[in-house]
N, C-alpha and C positions, 0 to 999 in steps of 0.2 A: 935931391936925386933919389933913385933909388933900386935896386936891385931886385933878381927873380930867381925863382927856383920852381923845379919842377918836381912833378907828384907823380907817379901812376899807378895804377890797378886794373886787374881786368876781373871780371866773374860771370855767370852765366847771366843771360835775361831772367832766366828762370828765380834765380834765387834773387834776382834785384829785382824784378816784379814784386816778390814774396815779400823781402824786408823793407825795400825805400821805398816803393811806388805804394801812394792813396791818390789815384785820380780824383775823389769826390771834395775830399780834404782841401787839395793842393787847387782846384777849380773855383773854389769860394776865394781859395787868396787872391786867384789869378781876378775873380769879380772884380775885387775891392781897387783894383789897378787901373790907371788910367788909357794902359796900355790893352786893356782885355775888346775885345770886337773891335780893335783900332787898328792894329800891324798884325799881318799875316802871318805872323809866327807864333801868335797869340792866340788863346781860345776865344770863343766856341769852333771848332770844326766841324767839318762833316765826314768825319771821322771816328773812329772810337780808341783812344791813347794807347789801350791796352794792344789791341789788334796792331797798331802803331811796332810797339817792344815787340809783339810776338810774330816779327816776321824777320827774326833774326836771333842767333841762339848763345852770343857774345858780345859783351859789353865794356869797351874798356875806357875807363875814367882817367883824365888827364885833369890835373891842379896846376893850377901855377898861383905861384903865389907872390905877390909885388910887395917887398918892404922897403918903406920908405926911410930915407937916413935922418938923422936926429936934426939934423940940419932943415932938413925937407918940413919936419913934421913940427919942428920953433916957428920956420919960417911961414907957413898954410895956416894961419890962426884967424878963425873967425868965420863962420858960416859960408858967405859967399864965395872966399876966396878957397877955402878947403873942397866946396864942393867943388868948382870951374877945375883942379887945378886933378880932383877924384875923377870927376868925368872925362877931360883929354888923357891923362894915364890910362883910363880904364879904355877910352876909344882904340888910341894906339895900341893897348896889348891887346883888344879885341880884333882888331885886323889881323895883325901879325898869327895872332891863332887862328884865326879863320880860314887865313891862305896858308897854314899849317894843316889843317883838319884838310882842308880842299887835297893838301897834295894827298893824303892818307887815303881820299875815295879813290886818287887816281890810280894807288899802288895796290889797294885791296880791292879790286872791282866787286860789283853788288854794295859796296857797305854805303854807309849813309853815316853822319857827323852830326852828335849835338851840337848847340853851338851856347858861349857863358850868356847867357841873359835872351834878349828878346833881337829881333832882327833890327840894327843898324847902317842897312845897306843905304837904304835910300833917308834924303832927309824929310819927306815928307811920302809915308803910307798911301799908299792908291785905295784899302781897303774902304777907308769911311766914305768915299764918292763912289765906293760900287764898281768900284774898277778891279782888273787883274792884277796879280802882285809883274812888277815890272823886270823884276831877276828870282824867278818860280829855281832857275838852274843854281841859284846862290845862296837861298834863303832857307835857314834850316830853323829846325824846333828847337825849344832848351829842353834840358832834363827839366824842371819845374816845369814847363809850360806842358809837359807830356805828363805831370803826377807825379814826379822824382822828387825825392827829400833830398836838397840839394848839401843841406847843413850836416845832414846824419851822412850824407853820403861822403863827404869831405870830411867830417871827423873818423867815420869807420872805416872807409876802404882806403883814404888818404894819410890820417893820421894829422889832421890841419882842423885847427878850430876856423869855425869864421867871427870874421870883426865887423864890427857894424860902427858907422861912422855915427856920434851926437851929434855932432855940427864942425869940429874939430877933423884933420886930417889923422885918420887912426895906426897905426902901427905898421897895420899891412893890408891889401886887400885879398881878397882871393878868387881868381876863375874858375867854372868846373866845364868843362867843355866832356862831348864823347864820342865813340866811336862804337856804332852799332854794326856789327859784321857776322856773317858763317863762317870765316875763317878762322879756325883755332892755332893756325900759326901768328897771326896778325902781331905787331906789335907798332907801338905807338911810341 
């Protein structure tokens, strides 16, 4: 089993343009991905990431962070089963935050919602056959896939390392999801 705990921070676009975002950087990692020109939440766009952040003047960062219990992490031993068991945790808590961030556009209208990782709505991408994306009303970018340093941004605005699995189920994982808004009262 295992437990969660929440993070948050907020700061200007302005100054997380300045420190976390390298679109050029963060674009080569996004290359190297299987997922890069394949899910519409994924680069190349026709778009520029930058102009992206700069139509919004607050950013506030949400961590959650899933630790697993000593039990969980004896039991998940060995590549396959650590990863199957890292992926449906990570599914679930990526839902659950998803229709969390969703309620957060409905309370701060204009804002828009990162979302942890790359789009999981649908189980097979319309993008590679040239199709429209089928939930355009659901399907959000990540901070990494828009240039964000997701690592730096979770160790300095959240104060959370992140873990990265060898093949073993690790410690804990961590989500960075966010909330792009004009409202300076917002809170998440």
């Amino acid at each position: 089993m295992y437990h969660i705990e929440e993070f948050r921070n907020k700061t200007t676009v302005r100054n997380y343009l300045e420190h976390y975002v390298d679109v050029a950087i963060f674009l080569e990692y996004c290359k190297a991905c299987r997922c890069y020109g394949r899910i519409w939440s994924c680069p190349p766009y026709d778009f520029e990431p930058e102009a992206y952040w700069g139509k919004y003047r607050y950013v506030h960062i949400l961590g959650t962070k899933i630790s697993f219990d000593r039990e969980a992490i004896d039991k998940e031993k060995g590549k396959e089963e650590a990863a199957a068991y890292i992926r449906q945790v990570y599914l679930n808590a990526k839902e659950q935050l998803s229709e969390k961030m969703y309620g957060l556009e409905q309370r701060y209208p204009g804002s828009v919602t990162l979302s942890a990782g790359n789009c999981t709505i649908c189980s097979e991408c319309t993008r590679p056959a040239g199709q429209v994306c089928l939930h355009p009303d659901r399907m959000r970018y990540s901070i990494e896939a828009l240039g964000g340093n997701v690592v730096k941004t979770a160790e300095e605005l959240l104060g959370v390392r992140i873990q990265w699995s060898d093949g073993d189920l690790p410690e804990y994982l961590t989500l960075v999801n966010g909330l792009l808004t004009d409202d300076p009262g917002a809170e998440i």
